[in-house]
C-alpha positions as CSV (number, residue, x, y, z in Angstrom):
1,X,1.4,8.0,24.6
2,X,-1.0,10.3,23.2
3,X,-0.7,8.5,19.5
4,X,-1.3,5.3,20.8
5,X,-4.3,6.6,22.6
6,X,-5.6,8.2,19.3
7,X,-4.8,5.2,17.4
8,X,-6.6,2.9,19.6
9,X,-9.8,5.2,19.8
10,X,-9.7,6.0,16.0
11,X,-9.6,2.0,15.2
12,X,-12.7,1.5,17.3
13,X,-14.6,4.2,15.4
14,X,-16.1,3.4,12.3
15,X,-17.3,6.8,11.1
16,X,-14.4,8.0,8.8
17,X,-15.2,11.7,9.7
18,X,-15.0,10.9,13.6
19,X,-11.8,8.8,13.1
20,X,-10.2,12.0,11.3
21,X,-11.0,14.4,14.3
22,X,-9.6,11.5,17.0
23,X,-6.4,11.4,14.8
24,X,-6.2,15.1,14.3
25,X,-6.0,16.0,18.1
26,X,-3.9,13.0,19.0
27,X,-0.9,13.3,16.6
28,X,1.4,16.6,17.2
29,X,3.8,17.4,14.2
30,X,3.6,16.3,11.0
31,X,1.5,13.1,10.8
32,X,-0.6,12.2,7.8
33,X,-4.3,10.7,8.7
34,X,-4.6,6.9,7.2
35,X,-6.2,6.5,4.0
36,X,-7.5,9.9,3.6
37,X,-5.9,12.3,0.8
38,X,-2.7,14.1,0.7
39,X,-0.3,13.8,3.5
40,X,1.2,17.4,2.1
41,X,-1.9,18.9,1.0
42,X,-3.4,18.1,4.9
43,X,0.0,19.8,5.9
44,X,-0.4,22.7,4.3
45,X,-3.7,23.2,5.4
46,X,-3.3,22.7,9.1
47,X,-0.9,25.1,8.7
48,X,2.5,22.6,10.3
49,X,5.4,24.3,9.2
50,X,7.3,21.7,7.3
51,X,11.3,22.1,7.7
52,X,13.4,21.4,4.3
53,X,16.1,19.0,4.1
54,X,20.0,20.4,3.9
55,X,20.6,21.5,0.4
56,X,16.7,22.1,-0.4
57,X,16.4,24.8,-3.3
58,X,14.8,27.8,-2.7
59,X,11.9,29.3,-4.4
60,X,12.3,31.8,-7.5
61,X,14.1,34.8,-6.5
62,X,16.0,33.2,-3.5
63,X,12.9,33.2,-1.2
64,X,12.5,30.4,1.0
65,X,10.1,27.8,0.0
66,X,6.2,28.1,1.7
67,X,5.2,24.9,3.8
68,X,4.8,21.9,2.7
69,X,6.2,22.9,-1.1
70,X,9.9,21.7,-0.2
71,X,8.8,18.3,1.1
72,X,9.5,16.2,-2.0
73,X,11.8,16.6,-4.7
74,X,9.9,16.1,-8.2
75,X,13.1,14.4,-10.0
76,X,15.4,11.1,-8.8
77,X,18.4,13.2,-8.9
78,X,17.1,16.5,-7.3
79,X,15.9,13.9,-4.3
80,X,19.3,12.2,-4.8
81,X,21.1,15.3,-4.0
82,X,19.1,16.5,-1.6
83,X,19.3,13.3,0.4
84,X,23.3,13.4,-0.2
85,X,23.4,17.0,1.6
86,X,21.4,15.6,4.5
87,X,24.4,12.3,4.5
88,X,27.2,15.0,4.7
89,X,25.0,16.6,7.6
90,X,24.3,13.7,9.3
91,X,21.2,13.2,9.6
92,X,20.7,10.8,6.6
93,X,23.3,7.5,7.8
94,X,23.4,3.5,7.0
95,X,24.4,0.4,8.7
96,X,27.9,0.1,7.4
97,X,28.6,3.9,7.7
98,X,29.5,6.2,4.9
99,X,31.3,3.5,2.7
100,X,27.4,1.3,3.2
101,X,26.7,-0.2,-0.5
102,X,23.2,1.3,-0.1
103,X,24.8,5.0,1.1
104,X,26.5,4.6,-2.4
105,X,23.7,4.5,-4.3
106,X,22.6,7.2,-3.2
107,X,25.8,9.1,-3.7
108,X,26.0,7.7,-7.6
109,X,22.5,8.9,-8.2
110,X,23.5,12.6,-6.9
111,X,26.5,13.0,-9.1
112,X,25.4,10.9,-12.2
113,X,28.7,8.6,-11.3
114,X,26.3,5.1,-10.7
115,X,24.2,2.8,-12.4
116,X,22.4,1.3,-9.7
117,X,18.7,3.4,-9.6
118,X,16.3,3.9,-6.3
119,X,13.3,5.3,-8.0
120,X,11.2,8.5,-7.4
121,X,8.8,7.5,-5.0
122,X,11.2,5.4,-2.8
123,X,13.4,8.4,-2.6
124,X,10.8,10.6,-1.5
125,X,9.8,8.0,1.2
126,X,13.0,9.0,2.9
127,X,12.6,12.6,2.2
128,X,9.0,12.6,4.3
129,X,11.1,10.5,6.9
130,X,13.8,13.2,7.4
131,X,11.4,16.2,7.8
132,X,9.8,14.1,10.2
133,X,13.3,13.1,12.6
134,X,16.0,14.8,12.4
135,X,18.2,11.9,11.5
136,X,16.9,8.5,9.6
137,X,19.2,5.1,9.7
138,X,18.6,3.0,6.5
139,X,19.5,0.0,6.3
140,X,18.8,-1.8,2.6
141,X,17.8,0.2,-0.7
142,X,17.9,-1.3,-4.2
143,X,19.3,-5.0,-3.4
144,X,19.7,-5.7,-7.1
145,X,22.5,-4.1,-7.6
146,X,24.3,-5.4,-4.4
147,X,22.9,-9.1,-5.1
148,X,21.3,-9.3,-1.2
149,X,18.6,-11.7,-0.7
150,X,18.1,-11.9,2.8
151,X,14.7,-13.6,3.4
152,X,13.6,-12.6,-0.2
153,X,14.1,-13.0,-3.8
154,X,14.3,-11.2,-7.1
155,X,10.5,-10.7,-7.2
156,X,10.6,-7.9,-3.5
157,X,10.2,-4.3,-4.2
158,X,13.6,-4.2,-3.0
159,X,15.2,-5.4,-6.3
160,X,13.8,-2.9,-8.3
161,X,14.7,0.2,-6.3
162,X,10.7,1.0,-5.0
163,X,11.4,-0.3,-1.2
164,X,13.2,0.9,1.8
165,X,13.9,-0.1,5.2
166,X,14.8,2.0,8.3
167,X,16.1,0.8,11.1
168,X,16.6,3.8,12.9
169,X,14.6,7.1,13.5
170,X,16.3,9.5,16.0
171,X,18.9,7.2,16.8
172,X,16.1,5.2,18.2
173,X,16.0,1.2,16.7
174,X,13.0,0.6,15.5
175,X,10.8,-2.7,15.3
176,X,8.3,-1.6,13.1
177,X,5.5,-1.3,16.2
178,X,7.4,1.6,18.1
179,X,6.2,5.4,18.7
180,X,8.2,6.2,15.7
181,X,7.3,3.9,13.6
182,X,3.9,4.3,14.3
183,X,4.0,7.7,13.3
184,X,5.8,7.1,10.1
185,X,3.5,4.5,8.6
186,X,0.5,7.3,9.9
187,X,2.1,10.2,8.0
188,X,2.8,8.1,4.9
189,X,-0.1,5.5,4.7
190,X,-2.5,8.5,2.5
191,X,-0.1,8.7,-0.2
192,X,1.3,5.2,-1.0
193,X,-0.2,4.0,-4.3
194,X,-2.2,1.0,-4.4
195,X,0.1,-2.3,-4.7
196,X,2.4,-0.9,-1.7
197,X,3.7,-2.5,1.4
198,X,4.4,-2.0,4.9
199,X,6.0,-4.7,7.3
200,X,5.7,-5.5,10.9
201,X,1.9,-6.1,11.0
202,X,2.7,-8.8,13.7
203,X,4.0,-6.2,16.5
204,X,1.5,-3.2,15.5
205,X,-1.1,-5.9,16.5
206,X,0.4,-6.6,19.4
207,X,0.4,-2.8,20.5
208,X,-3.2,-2.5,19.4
209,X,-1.9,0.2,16.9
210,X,-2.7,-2.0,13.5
211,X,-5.1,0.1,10.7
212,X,-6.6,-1.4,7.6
213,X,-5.0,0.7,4.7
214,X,-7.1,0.9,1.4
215,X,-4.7,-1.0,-1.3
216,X,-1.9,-1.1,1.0
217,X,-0.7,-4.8,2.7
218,X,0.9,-5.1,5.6
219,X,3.3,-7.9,6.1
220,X,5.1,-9.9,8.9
221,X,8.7,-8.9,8.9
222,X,11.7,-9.2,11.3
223,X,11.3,-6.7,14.0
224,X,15.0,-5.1,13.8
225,X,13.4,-2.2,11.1
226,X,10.6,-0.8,10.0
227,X,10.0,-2.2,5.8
228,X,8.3,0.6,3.1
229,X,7.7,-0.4,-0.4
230,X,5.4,1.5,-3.0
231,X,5.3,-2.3,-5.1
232,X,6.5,-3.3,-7.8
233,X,5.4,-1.1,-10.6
234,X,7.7,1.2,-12.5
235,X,5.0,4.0,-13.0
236,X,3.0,4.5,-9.8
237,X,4.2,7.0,-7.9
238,X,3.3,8.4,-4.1
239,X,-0.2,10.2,-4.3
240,X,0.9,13.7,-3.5
């Protein structure tokens, strides 16, 4: 694959400028170069055309938005609703189906019905995945309000809405080391905040695919999904 190829040649390189290039003809579509910048702001200025998520708002006057400026949403319940229209087009979906505790929260946030919060940067996270694929399987969200602990505790990102983990990208599983994957963690690795997290280090090495991430640690995980988290803090946000 030609992002495995780039990735391998761009690891071996040391000169950050060189690295850049290798990425930059390797990856096709929206991909975000590791530990350099502004996923969006690279976006905008290669020119990808960035497709909007179902229910995006348009600009002023009705017009539709220019690339890259519908990526994100700037507020927890704009993102909420936005990621609510992509559930009812079915391209957003969860484990357990539409009744999944995690779908829920989502749906609570959208209409002001629930108490249980994914913060800002963890719902963006999911919006960068679903203009990336056009459909995104989650599988765990904000585990302190459902009281889940699998192979965790109180103290993950998980528990205070700031992590996510997919476990399916295209209808595709993922492990965490797969094409997909790969490409995720590329396109998103520039704008998590120092503190951050991504899992699955164990099978990226394995594929020769692993990248050292300024401020950003990558942890062993179980290879059924692919783990995000932007830490623990209540205040940092993604870089955008």
């Amino acid at each position: 694959m030609k992002l495995l190829v780039a990735a391998k040649a761009a690891q071996a390189l040391n000169s950050p400028t060189t690295r850049r290039a290798v990425l930059g003809v390797g990856f096709i579509g929206l991909v975000g170069l590791l530990g350099t910048g502004s996923m969006l702001a690279q976006a905008v200025q290669a020119g990808i055309m960035v497709p909007s998520l179902p229910g995006t708002p348009t600009a002023p006057g009705g017009a539709a938005c220019a690339p890259g400026a519908c990526v994100v949403s700037a507020s927890e319940q704009e993102a909420a609703q936005q990621l609510a229209a992509a559930m009812d087009a079915g391209r957003l979906v969860f484990l357990y189906g539409p009744s999944d505790p995690y779908a829920m929260q989502i749906r609570g946030m959208a209409d002001g019905s629930g108490s249980c919060r994914i913060q800002l940067p963890a719902l963006q996270l999911v919006q960068i995945a679903l203009n990336m694929f056009d459909s995104v399987g989650i599988s765990d969200l904000n585990r302190a309000c459902t009281g889940d602990l699998p192979g965790s505790s109180g103290y993950s990102a998980h528990w205070v809405g700031r992590a996510i983990d997919f476990y399916a990208f295209n209808g595709i599983p993922l492990t965490g080391a797969d094409t997909f994957s790969v490409q995720y963690v590329n396109a998103v690795a520039g704008v998590l905040p120092a503190g951050s997290q991504i899992g699955q280090i164990d099978g990226r090495i394995a594929n020769g695919t692993y990248f050292d991430i300024p401020g950003v640690s990558q942890i062993s995980d179980a290879p059924n999904h692919l783990h995000v988290d932007v830490g623990r803090s209540v205040t940092d946000g993604l870089r955008l």
